[in-house]
N, C-alpha and C positions, 0 to 999 in steps of 0.2 A: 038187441043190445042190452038193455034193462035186468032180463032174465043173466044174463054173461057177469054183470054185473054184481046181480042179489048173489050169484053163486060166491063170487069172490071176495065179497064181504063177508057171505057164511064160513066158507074156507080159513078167513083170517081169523074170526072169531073162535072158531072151533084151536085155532093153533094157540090162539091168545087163552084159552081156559084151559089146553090141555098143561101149559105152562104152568097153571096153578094148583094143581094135581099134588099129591103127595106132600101138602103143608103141615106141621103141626101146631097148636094153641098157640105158639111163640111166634107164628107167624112165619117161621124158616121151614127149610124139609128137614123133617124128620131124624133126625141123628144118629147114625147106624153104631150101635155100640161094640166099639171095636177093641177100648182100654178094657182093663177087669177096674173094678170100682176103689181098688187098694191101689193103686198106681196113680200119681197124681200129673206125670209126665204124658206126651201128647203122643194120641194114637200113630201108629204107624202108617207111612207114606203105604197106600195099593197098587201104586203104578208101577209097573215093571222097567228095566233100560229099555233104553229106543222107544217109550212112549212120548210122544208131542206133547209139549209142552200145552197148555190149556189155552186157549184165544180169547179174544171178544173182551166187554169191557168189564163185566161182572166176572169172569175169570180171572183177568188180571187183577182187579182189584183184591179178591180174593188171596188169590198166591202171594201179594205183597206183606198181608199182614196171617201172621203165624202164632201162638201163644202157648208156651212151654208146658204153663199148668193151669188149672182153673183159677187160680189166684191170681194170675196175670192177666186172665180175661176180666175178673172180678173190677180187679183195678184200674184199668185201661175204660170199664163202664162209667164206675165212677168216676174217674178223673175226666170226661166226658161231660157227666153230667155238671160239674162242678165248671165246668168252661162254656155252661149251657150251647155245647154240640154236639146234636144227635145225628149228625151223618155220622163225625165220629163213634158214637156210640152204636151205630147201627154195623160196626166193623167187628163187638164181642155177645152183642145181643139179639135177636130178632125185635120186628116194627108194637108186637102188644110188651114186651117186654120193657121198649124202650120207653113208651108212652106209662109204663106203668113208675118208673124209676121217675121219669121227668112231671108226673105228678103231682110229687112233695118237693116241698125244701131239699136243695141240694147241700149236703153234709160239708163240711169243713173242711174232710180233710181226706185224702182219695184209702186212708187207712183201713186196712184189713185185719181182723184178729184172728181169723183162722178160716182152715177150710180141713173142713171133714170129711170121710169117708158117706155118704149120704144112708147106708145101711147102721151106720153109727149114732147117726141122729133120725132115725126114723122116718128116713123120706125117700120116695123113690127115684131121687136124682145119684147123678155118680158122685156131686161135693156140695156138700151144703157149706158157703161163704157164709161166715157173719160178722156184724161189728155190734157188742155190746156196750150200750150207754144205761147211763142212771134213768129206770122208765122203762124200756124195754130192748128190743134187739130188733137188727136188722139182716134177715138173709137173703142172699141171693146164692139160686139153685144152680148147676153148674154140670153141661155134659161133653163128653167127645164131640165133637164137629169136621167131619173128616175135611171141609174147607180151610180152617180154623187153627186144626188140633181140638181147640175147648170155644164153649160157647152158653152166655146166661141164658138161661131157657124160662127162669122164673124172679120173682121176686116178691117180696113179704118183708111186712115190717108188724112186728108182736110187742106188745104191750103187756107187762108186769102186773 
């Protein structure tokens, strides 16, 4: 019995680490790039008619929330952090993402001044977000999420 045992605790383990497979730096998988990076509108649905609907509880939660454009996502972070909730926050970011935003002072005001094409600002995300204040600027990096549509993948804040 012992031996029946060990196995089935290795069996779950192994299920539990393959689960964590395919992360990236942000903590989430991977983001399969499916927008072109001038398009600021949210990737297109993959699933065919007559596919089922998604189950389970991180599916659903998923399909409940949707984001137009990366600035929606941008905003929805913010606005998050400003009501210091990061479950909510954990709906347009991943978990180092989140931790990185909930680090500083949370901003005043959930405002966005732009979101760029990321090849236009020199970075290799699809939208570079920022808010520029007196002192320096704040971006957050911004890509396709096929859960999502869009999703923060980064964040930085630059000093003058």
């Amino acid at each position: 019995m012992p031996r029946s045992r060990l196995l089935a605790v290795a069996a779950v383990a192994s299920l539990a680490l393959a689960g964590c497979a395919g992360t990236e730096p942000s903590g989430g998988p991977a983001p399969e790039p499916s927008a072109p990076a001038d398009s600021p509108s949210a990737p297109a649905a993959t699933a065919g008619p007559g596919t089922p609907p998604p189950t389970g509880t991180a599916a659903a939660s998923a399909a409940a929330i949707g984001f137009a454009d990366a600035k929606e996502a941008v905003t929805r972070l913010i606005q998050a952090r400003i009501n210091n909730d990061k479950t909510d926050a954990l709906k347009a970011a991943g978990p180092r993402t989140v931790e990185k935003v909930f680090s500083v002072p949370a901003p005043s005001s959930p405002d966005v001044e732009g979101c760029n094409p990321g090849a236009d600002s020199g970075v290799s995300y699809a939208y570079d977000c920022y808010w520029r204040y007196e002192g320096g600027s704040t971006h957050y990096y911004v890509d396709p999420y096929p859960a999502t549509g869009w999703r923060v993948v980064n964040y930085t804040q630059v000093a003058d």
